[in-house]
C-alpha positions as CSV (number, residue, x, y, z in Angstrom):
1,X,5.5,-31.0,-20.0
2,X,4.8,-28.7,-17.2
3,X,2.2,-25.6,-17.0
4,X,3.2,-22.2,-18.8
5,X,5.0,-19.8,-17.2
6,X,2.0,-17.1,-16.3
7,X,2.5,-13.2,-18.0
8,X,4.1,-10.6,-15.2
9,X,0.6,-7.9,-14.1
10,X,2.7,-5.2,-14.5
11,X,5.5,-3.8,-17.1
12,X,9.3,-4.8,-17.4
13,X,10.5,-1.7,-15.6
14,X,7.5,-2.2,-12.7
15,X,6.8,-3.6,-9.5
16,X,4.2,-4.3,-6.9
17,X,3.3,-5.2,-3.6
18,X,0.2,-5.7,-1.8
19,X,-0.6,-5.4,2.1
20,X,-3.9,-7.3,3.0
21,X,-5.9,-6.5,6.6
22,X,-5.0,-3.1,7.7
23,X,-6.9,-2.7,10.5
24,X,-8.1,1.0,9.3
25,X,-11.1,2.4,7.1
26,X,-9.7,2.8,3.5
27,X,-10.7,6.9,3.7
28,X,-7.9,7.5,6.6
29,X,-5.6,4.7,4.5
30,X,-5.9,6.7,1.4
31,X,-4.9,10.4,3.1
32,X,-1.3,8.4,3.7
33,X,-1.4,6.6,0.1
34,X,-2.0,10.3,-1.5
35,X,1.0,11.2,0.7
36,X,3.7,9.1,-1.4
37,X,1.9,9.1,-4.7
38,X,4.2,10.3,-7.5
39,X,7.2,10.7,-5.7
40,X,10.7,9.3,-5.2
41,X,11.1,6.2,-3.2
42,X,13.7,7.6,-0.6
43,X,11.7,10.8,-0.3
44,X,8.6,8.5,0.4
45,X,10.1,6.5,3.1
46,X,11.1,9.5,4.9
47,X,7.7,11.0,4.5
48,X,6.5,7.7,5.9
49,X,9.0,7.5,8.4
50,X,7.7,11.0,10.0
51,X,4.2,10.8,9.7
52,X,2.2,11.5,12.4
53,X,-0.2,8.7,11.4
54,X,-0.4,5.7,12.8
55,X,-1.1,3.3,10.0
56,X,1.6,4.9,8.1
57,X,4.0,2.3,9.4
58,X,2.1,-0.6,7.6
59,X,2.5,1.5,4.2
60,X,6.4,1.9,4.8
61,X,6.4,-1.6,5.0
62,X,4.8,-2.1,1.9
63,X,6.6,0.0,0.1
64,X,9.9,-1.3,1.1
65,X,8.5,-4.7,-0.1
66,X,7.7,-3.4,-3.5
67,X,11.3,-1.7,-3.3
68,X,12.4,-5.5,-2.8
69,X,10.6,-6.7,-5.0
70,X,11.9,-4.5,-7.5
71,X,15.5,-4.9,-7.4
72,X,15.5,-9.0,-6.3
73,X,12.8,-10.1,-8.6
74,X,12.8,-7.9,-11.8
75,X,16.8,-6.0,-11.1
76,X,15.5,-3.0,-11.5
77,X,17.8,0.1,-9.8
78,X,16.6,1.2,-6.6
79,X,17.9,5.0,-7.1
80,X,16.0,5.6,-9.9
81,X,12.1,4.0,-8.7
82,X,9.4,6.1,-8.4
83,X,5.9,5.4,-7.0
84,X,3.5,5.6,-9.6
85,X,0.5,4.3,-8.0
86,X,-1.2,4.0,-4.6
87,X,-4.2,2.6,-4.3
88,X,-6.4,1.6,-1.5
89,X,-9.3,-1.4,-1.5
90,X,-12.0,-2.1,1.2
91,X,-11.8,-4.9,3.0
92,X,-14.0,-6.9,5.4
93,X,-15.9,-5.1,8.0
94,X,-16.2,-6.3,11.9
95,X,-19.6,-5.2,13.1
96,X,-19.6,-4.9,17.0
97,X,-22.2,-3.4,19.2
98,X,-23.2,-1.8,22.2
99,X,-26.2,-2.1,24.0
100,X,-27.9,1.6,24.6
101,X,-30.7,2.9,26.7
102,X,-34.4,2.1,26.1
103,X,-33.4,-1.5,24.3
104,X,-31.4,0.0,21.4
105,X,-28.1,-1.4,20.1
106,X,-25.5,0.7,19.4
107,X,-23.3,0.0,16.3
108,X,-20.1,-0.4,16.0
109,X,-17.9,-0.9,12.8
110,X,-14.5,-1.9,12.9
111,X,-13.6,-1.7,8.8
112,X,-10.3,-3.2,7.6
113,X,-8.4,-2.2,4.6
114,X,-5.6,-3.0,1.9
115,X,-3.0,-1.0,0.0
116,X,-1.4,-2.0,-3.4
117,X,2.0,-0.1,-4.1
118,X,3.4,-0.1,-7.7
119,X,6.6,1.3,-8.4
120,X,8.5,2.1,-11.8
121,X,12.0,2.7,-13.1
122,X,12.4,5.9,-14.5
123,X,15.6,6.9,-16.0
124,X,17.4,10.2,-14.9
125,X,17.2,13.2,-17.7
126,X,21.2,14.1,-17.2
């Protein structure tokens, strides 16, 4: 008895990871997503490592989850992962305020965003 085992999102030679609640708007998240698309894992975490930008931190640490999550969960080989796909999601939206002159209120919007990191094997051509 017992509930069926629910089918992997992603391929056999794939992994993902998701970070939740970046406190960023998803246009500055995506300039550092569009950074590491489409390139080697080790030459993405140096990229990240050096960036000037501040979130980039937050998407290092995603990506070395995905890394994990590729060679614990699914045994894939580190040395060969590439990231195939970036992609960055809105998320909720604090609204603050100011109050201006003649009885106006200034807005203010405090956005938050997430970043989904998937990563494949791909074999070396020799």
């Amino acid at each position: 008895m017992g509930k069926e085992k629910n089918p992997r999102r992603v391929a056999d030679n794939e992994a993902m990871a998701k970070t939740k609640m970046l406190r960023t708007s998803p246009q500055k998240l995506n300039l550092v997503a569009a950074m590491i698309r489409g390139k080697k894992v080790d030459k993405a975490l140096t990229d990240l490592t050096f960036s000037k930008k501040r979130i980039a931190g937050d998407v290092k640490k995603c990506l070395q989850s995905a890394i994990a999550n590729a060679e614990n969960n699914h045994g894939l080989d580190v040395d060969e992962l590439v990231v195939v796909e970036a992609w960055v999601g809105k998320n909720l939206v604090m609204k603050r305020g100011r109050p201006r002159a003649r009885g106006r209120f200034g807005k203010i919007m405090k956005p938050f965003s997430e970043i989904t990191i998937k990563v494949r094997q791909i074999e070396e051509q020799a």
